[in-house]
Structures are given as structure tokens and as C-alpha cells.
C-alpha positions in Angstrom: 0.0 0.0 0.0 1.3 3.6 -1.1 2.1 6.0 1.4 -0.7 8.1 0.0 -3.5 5.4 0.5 -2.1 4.7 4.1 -2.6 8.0 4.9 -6.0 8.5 3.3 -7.2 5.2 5.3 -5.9 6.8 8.4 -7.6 9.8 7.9 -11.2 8.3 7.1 -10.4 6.2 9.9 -10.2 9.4 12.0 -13.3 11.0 10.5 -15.2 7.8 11.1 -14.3 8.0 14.9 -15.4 11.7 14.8 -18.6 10.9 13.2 -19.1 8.2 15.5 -18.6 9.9 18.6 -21.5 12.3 17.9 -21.8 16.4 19.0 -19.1 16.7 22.3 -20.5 16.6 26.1 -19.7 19.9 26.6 -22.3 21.0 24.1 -24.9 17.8 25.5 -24.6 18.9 28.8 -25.1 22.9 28.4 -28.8 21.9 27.3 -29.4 20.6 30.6 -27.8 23.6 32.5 -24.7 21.3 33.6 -20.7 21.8 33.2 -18.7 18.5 32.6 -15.6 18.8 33.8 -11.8 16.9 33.4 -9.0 17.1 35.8 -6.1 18.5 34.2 -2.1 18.6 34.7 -0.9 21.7 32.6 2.3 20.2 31.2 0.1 18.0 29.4 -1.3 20.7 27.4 2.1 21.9 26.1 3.7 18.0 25.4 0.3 16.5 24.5 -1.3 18.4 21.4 -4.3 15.6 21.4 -4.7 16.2 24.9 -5.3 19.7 24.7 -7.8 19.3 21.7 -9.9 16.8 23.6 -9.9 18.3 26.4 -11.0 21.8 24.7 -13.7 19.6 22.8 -15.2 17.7 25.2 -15.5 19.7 29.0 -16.7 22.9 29.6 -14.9 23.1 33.2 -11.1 21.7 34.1 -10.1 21.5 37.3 -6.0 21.6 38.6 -5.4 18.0 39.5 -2.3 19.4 41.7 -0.7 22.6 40.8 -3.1 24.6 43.0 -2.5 22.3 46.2 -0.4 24.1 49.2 2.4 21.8 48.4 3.0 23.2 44.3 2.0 26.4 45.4 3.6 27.3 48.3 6.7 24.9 48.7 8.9 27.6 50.5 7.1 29.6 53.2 6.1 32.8 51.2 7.1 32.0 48.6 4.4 31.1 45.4 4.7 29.8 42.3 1.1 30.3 40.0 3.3 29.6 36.7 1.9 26.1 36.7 -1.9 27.5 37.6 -1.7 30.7 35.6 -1.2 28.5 32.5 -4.3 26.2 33.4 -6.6 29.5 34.0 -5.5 31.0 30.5 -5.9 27.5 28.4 -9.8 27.7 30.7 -10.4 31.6 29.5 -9.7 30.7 26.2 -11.7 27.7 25.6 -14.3 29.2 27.6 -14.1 26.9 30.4 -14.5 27.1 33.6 -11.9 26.9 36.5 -12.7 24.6 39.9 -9.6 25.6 42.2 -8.4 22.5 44.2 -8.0 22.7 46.7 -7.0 25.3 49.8 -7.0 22.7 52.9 -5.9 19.5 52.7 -4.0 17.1 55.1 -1.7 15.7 52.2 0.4 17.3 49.6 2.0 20.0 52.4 5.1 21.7 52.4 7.4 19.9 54.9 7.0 23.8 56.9 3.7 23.3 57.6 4.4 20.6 60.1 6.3 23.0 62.3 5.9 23.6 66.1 2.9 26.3 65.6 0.9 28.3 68.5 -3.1 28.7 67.1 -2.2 32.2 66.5 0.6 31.6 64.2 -1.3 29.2 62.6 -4.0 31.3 61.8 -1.7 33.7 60.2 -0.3 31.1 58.3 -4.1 29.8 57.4 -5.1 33.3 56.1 -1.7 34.3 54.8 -2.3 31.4 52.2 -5.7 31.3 51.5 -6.1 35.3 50.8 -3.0 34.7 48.6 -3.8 32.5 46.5 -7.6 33.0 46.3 -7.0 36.9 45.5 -4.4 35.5 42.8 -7.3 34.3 40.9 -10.2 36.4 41.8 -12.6 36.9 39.2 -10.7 33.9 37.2 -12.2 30.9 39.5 -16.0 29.4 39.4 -15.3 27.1 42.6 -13.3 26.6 45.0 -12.6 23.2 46.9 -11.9 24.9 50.3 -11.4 21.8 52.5 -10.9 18.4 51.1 -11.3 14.8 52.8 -11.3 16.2 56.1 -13.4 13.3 57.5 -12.0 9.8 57.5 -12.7 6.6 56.3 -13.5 6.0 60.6 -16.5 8.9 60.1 -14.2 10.9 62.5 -11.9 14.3 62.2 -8.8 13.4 60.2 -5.6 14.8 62.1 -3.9 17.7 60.1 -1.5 20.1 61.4 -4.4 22.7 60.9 -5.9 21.4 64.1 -4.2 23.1 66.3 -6.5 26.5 65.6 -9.8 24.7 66.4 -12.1 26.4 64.2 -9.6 26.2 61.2 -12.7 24.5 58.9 -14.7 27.8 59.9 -11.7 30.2 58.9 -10.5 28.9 55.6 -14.1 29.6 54.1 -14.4 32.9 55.6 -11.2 33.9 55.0 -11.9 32.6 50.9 -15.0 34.3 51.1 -13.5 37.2 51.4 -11.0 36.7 49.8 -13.2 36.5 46.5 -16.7 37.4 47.3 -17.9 35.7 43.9 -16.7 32.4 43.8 -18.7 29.5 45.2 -17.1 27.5 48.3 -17.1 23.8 48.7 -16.6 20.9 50.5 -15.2 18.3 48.8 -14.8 14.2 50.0 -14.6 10.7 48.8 -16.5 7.4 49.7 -19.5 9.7 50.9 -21.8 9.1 47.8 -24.5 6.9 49.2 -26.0 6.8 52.7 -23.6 5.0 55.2 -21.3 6.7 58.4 -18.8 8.7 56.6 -21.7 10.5 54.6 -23.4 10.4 57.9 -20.7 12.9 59.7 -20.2 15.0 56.5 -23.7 16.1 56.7 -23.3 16.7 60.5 -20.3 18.6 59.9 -21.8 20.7 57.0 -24.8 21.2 58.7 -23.2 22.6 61.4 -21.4 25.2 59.5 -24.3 26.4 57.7 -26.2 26.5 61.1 -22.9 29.1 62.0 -23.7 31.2 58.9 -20.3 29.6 57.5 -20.0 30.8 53.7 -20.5 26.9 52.4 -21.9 26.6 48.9 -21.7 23.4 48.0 -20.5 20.0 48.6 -18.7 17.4 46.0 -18.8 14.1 45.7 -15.6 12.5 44.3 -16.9 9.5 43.0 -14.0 7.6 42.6 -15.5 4.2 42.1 -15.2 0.5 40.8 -17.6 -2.4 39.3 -19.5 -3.3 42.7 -20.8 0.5 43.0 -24.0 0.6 42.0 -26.0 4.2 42.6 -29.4 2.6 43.2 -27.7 0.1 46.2 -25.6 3.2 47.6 -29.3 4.9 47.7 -27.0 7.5 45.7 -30.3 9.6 45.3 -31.8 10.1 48.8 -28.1 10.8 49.8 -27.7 14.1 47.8 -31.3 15.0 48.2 -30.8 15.7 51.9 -27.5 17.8 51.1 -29.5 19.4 48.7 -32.5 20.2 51.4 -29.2 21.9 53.4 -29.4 24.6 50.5 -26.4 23.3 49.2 -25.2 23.0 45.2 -24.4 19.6 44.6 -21.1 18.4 42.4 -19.8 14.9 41.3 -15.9 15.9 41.4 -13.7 13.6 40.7 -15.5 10.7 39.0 -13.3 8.0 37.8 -14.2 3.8 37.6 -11.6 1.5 38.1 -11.8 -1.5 35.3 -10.3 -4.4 37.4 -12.7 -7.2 38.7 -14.0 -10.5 36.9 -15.4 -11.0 33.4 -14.1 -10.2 29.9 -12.3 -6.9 29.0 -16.3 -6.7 27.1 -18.5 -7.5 30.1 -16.1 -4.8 32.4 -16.4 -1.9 29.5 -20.1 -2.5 29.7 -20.2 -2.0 33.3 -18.1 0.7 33.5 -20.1 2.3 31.0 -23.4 1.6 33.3 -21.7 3.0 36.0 -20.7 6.1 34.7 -24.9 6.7 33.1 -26.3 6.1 36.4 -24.0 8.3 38.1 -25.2 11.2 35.7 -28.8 10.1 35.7 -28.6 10.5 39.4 -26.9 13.6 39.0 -29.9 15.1 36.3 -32.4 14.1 38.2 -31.2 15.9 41.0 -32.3 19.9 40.5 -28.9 21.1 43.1 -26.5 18.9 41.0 -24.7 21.3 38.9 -21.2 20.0 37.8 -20.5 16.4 36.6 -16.3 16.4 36.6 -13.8 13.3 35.8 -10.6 12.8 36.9 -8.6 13.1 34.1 -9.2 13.2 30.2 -7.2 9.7 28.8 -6.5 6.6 30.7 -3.0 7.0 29.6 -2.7 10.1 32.6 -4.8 8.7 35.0 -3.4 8.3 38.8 -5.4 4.7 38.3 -3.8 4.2 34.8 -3.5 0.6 35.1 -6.9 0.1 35.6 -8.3 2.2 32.6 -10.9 4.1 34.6 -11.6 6.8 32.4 -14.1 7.2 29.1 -10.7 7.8 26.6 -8.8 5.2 26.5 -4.8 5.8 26.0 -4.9 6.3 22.6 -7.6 8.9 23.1 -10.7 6.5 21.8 -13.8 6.8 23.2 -14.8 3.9 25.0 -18.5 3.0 25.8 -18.4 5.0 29.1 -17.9 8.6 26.9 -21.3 7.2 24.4 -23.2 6.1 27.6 -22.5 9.4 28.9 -23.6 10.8 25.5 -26.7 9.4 25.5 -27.7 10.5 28.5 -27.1 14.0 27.7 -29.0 13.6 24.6 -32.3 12.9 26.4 -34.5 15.3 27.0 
């Protein structure tokens, strides 16, 4: 075969897929008031031309996998780097995307100087120091910000952090971002809460008591990070987020991602990915406070569970039946 037909065979190949995969999610999902979002590394988008192009094609909100953590921005004490973010933020602007910021409180991915002997008053300088930094930074630039993440444990209880030495730290990081950036929209942001059980239990306790304080709370999210045993309708996925939602809180799915291991054929486990991934946004659609429907990560080939092919590209950037189950969905009315 001549160069020429190879090349013509690849492209039709190419248009096919296009042709295929139907209008983008971005564009499915704006008919039903909803931004689908991708967590993103920026160097990607300058060593990964494909990457950049899906991504701009397909989401209509990115969110900074890690360069907006404490530990990329702030690895020397007063001393910040936005390079990383700044890059993000303009690649957002100019796709007209969306910007979540994750995330200003965390217990992992600190700066070794956060762990230092502290008194509650030089902690709360150090709290607010960062936070009003960083969140003025982007002011105007940022949709949502993930104030405090995982900050209940797998036990339902407090996780330790060096942040608990000022005991009202969760209170103070949202006010001080609240002020910080009057117009961006604060959340709370966790894992392993998506159906009714203990952890969810204490994360409603805990974000019930901060709106009962007049704490700025917006929102919660819902990571999502799940395998082939979740199932939505089990987890009572629904009634969970309705009672958040009766809280007055905007609801988000975050971080979504479904881990292909388990038993069956490579077949069967797509297939149930794929179901996995339409019930979690049918849940989300029928849910009137669910606003933001966000994976973690674009291609399997980037993913933090990469050997378990969790997301709906695969690592050559094909759609797998996850991204047309998604599709579908958005296309009903």
C-alpha cells in the first residue's frame, strides 16, 4: 500500500471515529444547565497536542489535578509559584471553560514547613496568609473553589492535620476565601460519601453545622471515585444528595473516575463501566442542586489509576463506551 492510500485510510479512519462519537459533552450537557468537567495537569497541554484538543472539545470546566495544592504552590514559606496554575486558568479563558480551584485545605500534599511547632495564633496567620494569597491571585478567574478536602476519614471521624491546632480552622478557611473572592462558590469536597452509610453520615453533620454558624458553604462534592460493585441505586446515591441538597447546598460529582479491574471479559467490564458512569449522571440530572458532573482526568493513559483504565478515553484517546453512555444520556431530553 502507497504512502498516500495509508494516509488517506488513516484519515477516514479518524473521520469515522469523529462521526461516530456524535456532538461533544460539553455541548450535550449545556442543554441541561450542567458543566462536565476533566482534571487536568498543565504540562500536558504543552507536550500533548491531542490532549489539549480533547480536552477543549469535550468539558466545559477543568479543574487543577495538583498545581493549586499548598504543596505546588507554596513549597517555600512565602514563597508562590502560580506559573503552573496561571497556565491552566488561561488555556480555561480561552476555551471558555470554567476553572474549579483545588483545593486550599488539605491534610496531604504539604510543604514539609507546615508541620512546624505552631501556637493557634501563628497558625491562623499562616491559614489566612495562604488562603487570601492564593484565592486573590485568581479572583474573578475561579468558578469554585474546593476549600477543604477529605477532612473526615474513612472511621466517620476528624482526620488529624497540622491545621488542628487553631480549632475552628474549617470555619476560617471559608471565611477567609470568602473574602477573599466574594464571587466564587465555596465547597466541601470528600470521597467514599456518595450513598448513605457513616462517613456521609458525619459529613452532613459537619456541613450542617457550618451552615447553622452562617459559615459561607456553597456546595458539597462528591468525588466518585469508584469501581464495578458501586451501584448508585444500592448506595441509595439519590436520597443521599437530596438531603445535602435540602441543606441549601449545590451539589457536584468531582472527581469521578471507575476502576476496570474485577472479573469478566475486557467486554463485560467496559459495559459496566459504561453503566456505571450513566447512572451516576442520571442520578446527578435528576437531582435539581447537581450542577457540575467532573472526571478525573481526560485519557487513561494520565490517569493516577492508569492501570486500571478508569476513564471514558482510553490511551490512545478512543472513546470507550463510558464517553457514548454518557452521551446518551445527555441527549435525552
Amino acid at each position: 500500500m502507497s504512502f498516500r492510500l495509508w494516509s488517506l485510510l488513516l484519515l477516514g479512519l479518524s473521520l469515522l471515529t469523529l462521526a461516530q462519537s456524535g456532538p461533544p459533552l460539553r455541548t450535550l450537557a449545556e442543554k441541561h444547565g450542567l458543566q462536565v468537567g476533566a482534571a487536568v495537569e498543565p504540562n500536558l497541554l504543552l507536550q500533548d497536542p491531542e490532549y489539549a484538543q480533547v480536552l477543549a472539545r469535550e468539558f466545559n470546566l477543568v479543574v487543577a489535578e495538583n498545581v493549586m495544592k499548598w504543596g505546588a504552590l507554596q513549597t517555600t514559606r512565602g514563597q508562590f509559584n502560580f506559573a503552573p496554575a496561571d497556565l491552566l486558568v488561561e488555556f480555561a479563558q480561552k476555551n471558555h471553560m470554567a476553572v474549579r480551584g483545588h483545593t486550599l485545605v488539605w491534610h496531604q500534599q504539604l510543604p514539609r514547613w507546615v508541620y512546624g511547632d505552631f501556637t493557634p495564633a501563628e497558625m491562623e496567620a499562616i491559614l489566612r496568609e495562604h488562603i487570601q494569597t492564593v484565592v486573590g491571585h485568581f479572583r474573578g478567574k475561579i468558578a469554585y473553589w474546593d476549600v477543604a478536602n477529605e477532612v473526615i476519614g474513612d472511621d466517620a471521624e476528624l482526620r488529624p492535620t497540622p491545621f488542628e491546632v487553631l480549632p475552628d480552622y474549617l470555619e476560617k478557611a471559608f471565611r477567609y476565601a470568602h473574602a477573599a473572592d466574594p464571587g466564587a462558590k465555596l465547597f466541601y469536597n470528600d470521597y467514599g460519601a456518595e450513598g448513605l452509610g457513616p462517613k456521609s453520615d458525619a459529613i452532613y453533620a459537619l456541613l450542617k453545622s457550618l451552615k447553622d454558624k452562617g459559615v459561607p458553604l456553597d456546595g458539597v462534592g462528591f468525588q466518585a471515585h469508584l469501581d464495578l460493585n458501586f451501584s448508585p441505586t444500592a448506595a441509595r446515591m439519590a436520597e443521599n444528595l437530596e438531603r445535602f441538597a435540602k441543606l441549601g447546598l449545590e451539589i457536584h460529582i468531582t472527581e469521578m473516575d471507575v476502576r476496570l479491574s474485577g472479573p469478566g471479559s475486557k467486554a463485560e467490564r467496559l459495559q459496566k463501566q459504561a453503566q456505571i458512569y450513566q447512572e451516576v449522571l442520571q442520578v446527578c440530572l435528576r437531582q435539581p442542586r447537581c450542577k457540575v458532573f467532573t472526571l478525573w482526568g481526560v485519557s487513561d493513559a494520565y490517569s493516577w489509576r492508569a492501570a486500571s483504565e478508569p476513564l471514558i478515553f482510553d490511551a490512545d484517546y478512543q472513546p470507550k463506551p463510558a464517553y457514548f453512555a454518557l452521551q446518551r444520556t445527555l441527549q435525552q431530553p
